[in-house]
OpenMM code with the backbone's topology and positions (N, CA, C; nanometers):
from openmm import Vec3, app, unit

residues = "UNK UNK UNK UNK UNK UNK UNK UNK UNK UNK UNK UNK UNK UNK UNK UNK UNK UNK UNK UNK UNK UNK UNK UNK UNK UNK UNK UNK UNK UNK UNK UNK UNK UNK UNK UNK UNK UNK UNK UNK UNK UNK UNK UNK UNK UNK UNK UNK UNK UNK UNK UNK UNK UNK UNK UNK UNK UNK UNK UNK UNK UNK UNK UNK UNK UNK UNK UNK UNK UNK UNK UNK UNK UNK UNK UNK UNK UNK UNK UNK UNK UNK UNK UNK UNK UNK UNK UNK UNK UNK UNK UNK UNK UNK UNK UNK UNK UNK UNK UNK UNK UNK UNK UNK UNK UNK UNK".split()
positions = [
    Vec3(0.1976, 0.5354, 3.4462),
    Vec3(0.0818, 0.4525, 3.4310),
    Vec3(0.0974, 0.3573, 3.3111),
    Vec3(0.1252, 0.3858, 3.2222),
    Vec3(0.1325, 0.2809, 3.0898),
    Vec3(0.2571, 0.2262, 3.1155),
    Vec3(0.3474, 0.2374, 3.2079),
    Vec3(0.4738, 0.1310, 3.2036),
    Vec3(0.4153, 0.0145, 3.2804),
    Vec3(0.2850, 0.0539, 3.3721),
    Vec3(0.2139, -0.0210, 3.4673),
    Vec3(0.1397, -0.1301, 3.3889),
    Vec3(0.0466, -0.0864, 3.2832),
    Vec3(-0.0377, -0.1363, 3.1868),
    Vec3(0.0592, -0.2333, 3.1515),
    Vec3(0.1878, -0.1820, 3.0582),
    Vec3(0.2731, -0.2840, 2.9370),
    Vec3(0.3643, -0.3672, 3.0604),
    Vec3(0.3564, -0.3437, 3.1805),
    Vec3(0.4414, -0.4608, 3.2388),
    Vec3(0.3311, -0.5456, 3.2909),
    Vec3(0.2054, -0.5761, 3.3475),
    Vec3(0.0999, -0.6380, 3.3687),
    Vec3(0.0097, -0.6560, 3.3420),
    Vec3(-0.0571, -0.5483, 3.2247),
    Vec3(-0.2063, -0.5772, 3.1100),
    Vec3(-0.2762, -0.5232, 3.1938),
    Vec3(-0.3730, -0.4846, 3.1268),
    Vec3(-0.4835, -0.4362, 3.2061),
    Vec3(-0.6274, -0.4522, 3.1032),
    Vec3(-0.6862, -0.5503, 3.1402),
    Vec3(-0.7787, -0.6077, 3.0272),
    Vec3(-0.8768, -0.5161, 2.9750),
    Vec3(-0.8885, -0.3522, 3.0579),
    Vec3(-0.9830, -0.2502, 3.0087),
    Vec3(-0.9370, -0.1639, 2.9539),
    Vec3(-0.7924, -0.2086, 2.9390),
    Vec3(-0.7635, -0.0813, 2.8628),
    Vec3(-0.6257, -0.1382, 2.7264),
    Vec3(-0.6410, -0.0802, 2.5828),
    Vec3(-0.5780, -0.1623, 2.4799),
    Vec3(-0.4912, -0.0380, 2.4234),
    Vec3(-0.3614, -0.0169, 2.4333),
    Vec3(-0.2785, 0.0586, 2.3744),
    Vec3(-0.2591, 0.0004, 2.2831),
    Vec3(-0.2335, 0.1258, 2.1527),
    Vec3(-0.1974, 0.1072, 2.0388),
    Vec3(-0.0623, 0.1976, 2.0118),
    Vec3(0.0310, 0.1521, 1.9795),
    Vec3(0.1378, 0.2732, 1.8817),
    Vec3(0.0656, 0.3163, 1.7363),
    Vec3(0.1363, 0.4285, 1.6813),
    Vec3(0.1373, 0.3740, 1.5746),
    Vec3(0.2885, 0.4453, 1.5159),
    Vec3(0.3457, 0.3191, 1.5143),
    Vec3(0.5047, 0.3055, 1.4279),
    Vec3(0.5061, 0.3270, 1.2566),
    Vec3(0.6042, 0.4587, 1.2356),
    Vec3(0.6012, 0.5030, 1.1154),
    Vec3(0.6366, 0.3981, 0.9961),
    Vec3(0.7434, 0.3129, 1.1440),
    Vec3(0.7931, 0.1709, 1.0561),
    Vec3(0.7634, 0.0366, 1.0689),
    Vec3(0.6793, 0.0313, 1.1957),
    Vec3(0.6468, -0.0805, 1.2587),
    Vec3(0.4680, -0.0794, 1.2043),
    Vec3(0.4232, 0.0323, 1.1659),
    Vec3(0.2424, -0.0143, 1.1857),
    Vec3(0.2306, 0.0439, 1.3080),
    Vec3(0.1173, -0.0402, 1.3571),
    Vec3(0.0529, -0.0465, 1.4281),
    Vec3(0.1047, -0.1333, 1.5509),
    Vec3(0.1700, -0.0816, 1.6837),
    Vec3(0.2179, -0.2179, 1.7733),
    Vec3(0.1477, -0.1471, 1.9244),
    Vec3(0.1396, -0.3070, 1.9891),
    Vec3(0.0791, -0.3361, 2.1563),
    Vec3(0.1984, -0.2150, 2.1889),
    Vec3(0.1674, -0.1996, 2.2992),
    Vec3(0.2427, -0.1082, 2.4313),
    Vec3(0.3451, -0.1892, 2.4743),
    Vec3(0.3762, -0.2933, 2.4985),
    Vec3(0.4415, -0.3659, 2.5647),
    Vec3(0.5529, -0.4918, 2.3800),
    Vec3(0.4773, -0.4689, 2.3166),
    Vec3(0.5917, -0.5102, 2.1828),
    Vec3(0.6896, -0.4487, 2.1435),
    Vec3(0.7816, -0.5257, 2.2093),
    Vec3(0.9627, -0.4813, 2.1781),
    Vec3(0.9754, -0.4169, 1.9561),
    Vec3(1.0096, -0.3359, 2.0130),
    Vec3(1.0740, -0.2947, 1.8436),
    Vec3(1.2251, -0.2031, 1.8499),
    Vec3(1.2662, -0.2433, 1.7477),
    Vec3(1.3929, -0.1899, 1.7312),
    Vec3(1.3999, -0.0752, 1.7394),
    Vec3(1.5228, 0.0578, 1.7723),
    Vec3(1.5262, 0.1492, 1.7428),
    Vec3(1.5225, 0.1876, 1.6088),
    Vec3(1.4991, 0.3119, 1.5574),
    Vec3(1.4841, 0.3897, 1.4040),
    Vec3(1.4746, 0.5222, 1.4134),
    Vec3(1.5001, 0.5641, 1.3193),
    Vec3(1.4722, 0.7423, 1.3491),
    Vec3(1.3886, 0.7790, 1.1811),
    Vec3(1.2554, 0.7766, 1.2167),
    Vec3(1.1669, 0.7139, 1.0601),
    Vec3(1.0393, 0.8550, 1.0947),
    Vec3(0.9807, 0.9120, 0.9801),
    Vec3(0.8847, 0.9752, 1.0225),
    Vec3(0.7752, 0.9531, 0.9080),
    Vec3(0.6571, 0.9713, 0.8777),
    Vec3(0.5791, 0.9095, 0.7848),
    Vec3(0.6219, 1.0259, 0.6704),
    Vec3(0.7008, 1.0928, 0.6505),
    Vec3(0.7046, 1.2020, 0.5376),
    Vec3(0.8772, 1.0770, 0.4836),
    Vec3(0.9302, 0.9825, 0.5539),
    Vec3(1.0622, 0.9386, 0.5491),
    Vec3(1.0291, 0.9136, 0.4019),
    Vec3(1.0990, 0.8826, 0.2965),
    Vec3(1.0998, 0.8112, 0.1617),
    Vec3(1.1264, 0.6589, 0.1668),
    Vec3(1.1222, 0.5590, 0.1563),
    Vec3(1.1329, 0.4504, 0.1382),
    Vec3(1.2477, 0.3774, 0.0148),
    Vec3(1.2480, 0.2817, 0.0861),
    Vec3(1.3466, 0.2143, -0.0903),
    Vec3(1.2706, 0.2163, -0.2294),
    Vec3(1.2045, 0.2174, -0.2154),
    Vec3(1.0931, 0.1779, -0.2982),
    Vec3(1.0569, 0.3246, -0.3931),
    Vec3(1.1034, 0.4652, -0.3221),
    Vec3(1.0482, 0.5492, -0.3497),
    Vec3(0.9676, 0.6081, -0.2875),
    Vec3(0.8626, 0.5509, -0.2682),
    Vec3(0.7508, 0.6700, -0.1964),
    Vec3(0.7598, 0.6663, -0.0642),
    Vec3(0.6703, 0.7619, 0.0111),
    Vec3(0.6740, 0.7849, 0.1463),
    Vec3(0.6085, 0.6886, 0.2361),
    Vec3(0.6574, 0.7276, 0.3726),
    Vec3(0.5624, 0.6139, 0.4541),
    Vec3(0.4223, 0.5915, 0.4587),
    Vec3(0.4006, 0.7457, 0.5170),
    Vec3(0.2344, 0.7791, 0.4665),
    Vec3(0.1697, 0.6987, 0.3680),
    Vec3(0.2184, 0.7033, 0.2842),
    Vec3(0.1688, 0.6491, 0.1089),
    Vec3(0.1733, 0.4606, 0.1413),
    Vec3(0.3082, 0.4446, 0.1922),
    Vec3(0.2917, 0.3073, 0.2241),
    Vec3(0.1864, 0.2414, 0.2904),
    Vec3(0.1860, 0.2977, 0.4190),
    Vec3(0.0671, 0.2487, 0.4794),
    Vec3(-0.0705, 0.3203, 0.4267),
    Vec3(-0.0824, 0.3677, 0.3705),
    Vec3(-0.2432, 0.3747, 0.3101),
    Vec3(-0.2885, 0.2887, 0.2258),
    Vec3(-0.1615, 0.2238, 0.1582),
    Vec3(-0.1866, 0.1553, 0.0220),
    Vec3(-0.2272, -0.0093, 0.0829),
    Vec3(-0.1664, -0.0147, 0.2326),
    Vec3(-0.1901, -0.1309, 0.3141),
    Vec3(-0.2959, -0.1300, 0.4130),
    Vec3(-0.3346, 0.0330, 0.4070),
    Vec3(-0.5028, 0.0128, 0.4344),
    Vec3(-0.4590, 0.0078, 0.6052),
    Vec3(-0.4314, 0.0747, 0.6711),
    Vec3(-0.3600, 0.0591, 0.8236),
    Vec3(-0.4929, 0.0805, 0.9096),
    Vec3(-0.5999, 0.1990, 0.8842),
    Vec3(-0.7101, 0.2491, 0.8981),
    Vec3(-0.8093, 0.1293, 0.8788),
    Vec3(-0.8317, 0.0238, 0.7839),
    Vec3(-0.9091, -0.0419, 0.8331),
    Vec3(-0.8028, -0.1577, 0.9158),
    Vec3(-0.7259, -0.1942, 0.9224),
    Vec3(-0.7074, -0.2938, 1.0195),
    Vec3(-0.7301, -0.2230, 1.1590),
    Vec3(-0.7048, -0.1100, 1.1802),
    Vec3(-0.7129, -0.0521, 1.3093),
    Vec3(-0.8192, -0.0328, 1.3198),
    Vec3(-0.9106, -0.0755, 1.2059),
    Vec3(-1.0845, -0.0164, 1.2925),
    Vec3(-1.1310, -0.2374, 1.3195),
    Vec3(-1.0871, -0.2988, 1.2079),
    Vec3(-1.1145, -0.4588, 1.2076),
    Vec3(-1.0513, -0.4926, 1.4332),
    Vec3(-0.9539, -0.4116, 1.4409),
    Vec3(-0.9238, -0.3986, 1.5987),
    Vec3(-0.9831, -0.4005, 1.7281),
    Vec3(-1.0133, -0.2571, 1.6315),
    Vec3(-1.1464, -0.1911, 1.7270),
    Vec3(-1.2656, -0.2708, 1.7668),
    Vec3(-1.3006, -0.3305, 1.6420),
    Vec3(-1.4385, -0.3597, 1.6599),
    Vec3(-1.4174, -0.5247, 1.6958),
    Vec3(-1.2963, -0.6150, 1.6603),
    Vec3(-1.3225, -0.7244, 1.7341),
    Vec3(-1.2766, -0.7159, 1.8382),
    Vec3(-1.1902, -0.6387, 1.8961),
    Vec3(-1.1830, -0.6313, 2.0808),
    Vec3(-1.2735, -0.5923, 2.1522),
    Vec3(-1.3876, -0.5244, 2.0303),
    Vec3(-1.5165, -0.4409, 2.1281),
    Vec3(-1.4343, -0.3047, 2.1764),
    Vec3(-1.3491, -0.2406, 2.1640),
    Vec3(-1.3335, -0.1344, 2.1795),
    Vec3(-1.4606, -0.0336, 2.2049),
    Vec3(-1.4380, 0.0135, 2.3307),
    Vec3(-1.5811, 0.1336, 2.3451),
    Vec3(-1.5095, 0.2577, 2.3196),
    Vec3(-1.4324, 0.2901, 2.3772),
    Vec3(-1.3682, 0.4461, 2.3378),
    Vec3(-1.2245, 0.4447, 2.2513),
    Vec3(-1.2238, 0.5709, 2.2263),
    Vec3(-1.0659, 0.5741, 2.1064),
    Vec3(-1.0049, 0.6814, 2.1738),
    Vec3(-0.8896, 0.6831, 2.2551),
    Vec3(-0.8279, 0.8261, 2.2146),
    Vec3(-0.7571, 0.8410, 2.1523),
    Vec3(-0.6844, 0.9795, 2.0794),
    Vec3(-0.6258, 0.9599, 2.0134),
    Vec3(-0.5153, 1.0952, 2.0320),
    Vec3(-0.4008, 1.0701, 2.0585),
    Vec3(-0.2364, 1.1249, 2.0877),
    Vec3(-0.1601, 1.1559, 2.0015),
    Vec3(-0.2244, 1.1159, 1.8617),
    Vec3(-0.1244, 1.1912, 1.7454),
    Vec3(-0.1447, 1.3460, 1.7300),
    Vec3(0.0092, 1.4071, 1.6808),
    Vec3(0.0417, 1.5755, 1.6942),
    Vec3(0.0129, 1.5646, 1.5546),
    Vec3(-0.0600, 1.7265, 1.5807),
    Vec3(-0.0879, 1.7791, 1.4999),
    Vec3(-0.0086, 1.8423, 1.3938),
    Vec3(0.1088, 1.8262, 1.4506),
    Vec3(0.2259, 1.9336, 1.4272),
    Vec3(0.2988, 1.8456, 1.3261),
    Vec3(0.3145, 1.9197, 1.1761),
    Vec3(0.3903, 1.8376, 1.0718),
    Vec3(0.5602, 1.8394, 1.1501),
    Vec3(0.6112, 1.7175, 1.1659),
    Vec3(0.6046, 1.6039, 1.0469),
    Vec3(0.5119, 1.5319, 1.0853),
    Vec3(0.4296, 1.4681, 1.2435),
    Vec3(0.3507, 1.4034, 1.2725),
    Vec3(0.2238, 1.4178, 1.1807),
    Vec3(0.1977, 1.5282, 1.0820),
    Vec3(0.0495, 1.5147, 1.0209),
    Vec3(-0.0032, 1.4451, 0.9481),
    Vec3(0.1585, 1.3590, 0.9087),
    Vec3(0.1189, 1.2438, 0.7957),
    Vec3(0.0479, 1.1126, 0.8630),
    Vec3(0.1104, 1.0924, 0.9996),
    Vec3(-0.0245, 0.9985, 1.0812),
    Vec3(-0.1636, 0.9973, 1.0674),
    Vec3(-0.2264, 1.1408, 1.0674),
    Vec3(-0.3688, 1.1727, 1.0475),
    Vec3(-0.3962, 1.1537, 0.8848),
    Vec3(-0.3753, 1.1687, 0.7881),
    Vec3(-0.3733, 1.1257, 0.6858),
    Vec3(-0.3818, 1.0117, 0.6806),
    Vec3(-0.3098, 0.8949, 0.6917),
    Vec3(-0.3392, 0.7740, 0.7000),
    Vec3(-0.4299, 0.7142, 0.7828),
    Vec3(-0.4589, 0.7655, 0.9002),
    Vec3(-0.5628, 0.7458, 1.0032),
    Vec3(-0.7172, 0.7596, 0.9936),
    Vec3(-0.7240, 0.9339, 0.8731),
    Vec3(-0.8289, 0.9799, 0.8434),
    Vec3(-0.9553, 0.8683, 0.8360),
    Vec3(-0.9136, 0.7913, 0.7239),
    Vec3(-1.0608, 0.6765, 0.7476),
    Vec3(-1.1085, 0.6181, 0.8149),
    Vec3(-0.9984, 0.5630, 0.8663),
    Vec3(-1.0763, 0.5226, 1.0592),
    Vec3(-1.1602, 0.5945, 1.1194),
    Vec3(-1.1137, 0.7285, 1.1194),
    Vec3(-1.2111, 0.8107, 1.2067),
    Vec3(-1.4068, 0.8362, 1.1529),
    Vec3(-1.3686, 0.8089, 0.9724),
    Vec3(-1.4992, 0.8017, 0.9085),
    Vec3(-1.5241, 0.6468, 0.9712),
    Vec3(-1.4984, 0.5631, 0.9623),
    Vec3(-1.5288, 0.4032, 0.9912),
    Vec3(-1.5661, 0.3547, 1.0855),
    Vec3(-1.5098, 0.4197, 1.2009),
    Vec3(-1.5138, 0.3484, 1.3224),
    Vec3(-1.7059, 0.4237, 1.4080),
    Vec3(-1.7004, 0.3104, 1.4696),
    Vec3(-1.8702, 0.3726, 1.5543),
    Vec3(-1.8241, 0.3887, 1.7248),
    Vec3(-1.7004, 0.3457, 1.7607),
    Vec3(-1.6428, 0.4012, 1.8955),
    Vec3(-1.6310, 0.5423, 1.8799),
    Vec3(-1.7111, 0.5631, 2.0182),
    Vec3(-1.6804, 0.7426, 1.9971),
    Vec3(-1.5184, 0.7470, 2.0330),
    Vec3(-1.4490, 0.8590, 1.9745),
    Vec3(-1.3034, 0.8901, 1.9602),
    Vec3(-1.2875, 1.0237, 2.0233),
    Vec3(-1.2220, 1.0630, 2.1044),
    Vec3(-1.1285, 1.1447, 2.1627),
    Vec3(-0.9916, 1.2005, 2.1188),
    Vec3(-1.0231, 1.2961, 2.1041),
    Vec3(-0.8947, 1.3558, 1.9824),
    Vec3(-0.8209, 1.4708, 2.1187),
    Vec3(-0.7145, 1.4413, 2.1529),
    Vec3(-0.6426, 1.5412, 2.2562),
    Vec3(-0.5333, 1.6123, 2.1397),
    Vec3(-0.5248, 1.7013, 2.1814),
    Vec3(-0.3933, 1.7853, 2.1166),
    Vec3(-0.2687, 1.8319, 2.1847),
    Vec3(-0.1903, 1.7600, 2.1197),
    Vec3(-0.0592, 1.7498, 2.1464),
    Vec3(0.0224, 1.7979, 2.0548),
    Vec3(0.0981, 1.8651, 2.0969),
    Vec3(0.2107, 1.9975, 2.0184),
    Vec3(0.2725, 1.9158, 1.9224),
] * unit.nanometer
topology = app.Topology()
chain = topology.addChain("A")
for resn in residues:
    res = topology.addResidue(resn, chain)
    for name in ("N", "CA", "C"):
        topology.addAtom(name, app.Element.getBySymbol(name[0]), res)
C-alpha cells in the first residue's frame, strides 16, 4: 500500500519518515543510504537525538500538521532502544499537536 501512495499520492493521506539523518522526509523523497541511529555521535560530538531537538524537529512536525490540516497522527516509532531516542525528540509534538494521535507498537 504505501509503495502505491509514494508512486501516485494520495491527497488523504501524508507520510512522514523520520530520518535519524535526513529529519523529517515525504514517502516518496529519494535519500541516500546510511546506517545512522539517533543514539549515533556526530562530528560535532553530540548525538543525533540532541541534534535534532536543538533544531526543534517536534515543532516543525507539528507547523506540518497543522498547515496541511492534518486530522489524524499515527505513529510507527519502536519502542525498543535504539529507536527510543525518536520519542524523545518527538515527545513535544505529542504535548503540541491538537490532531488526535495513534500510537501503534512496534517491537
Amino acid at each position: 500500500m504505501l509503495v502505491g501512495i509514494a508512486r501516485t499520492g494520495h491527497p488523504a493521506i501524508d507520510v512522514l519518515i523520520f530520518s535519524a539523518l535526513y529529519g523529517l522526509v515525504q514517502l516518496a523523497e529519494p535519500i541516500g543510504d546510511y546506517n545512522m541511529t539517533m543514539g549515533t555521535e556526530t562530528p560535532a560530538g553530540d548525538r543525533m537525538d540532541t541534534h535534532w531537538q536543538r533544531y526543534d524537529i517536534s515543532a516543525v512536525l507539528e507547523r506540518h500538521v497543522r498547515d496541511r490540516g492534518i486530522s489524524r497522527v499515527w505513529s510507527l516509532l519502536s519502542s525498543s532502544p535504539p529507536s527510543s531516542g525518536y520519542h524523545q525528540v518527538i515527545d513535544p509534538f505529542w504535548d503540541a499537536t491538537t490532531a488526535p494521535c495513534l500510537h501503534v507498537r512496534t517491537p
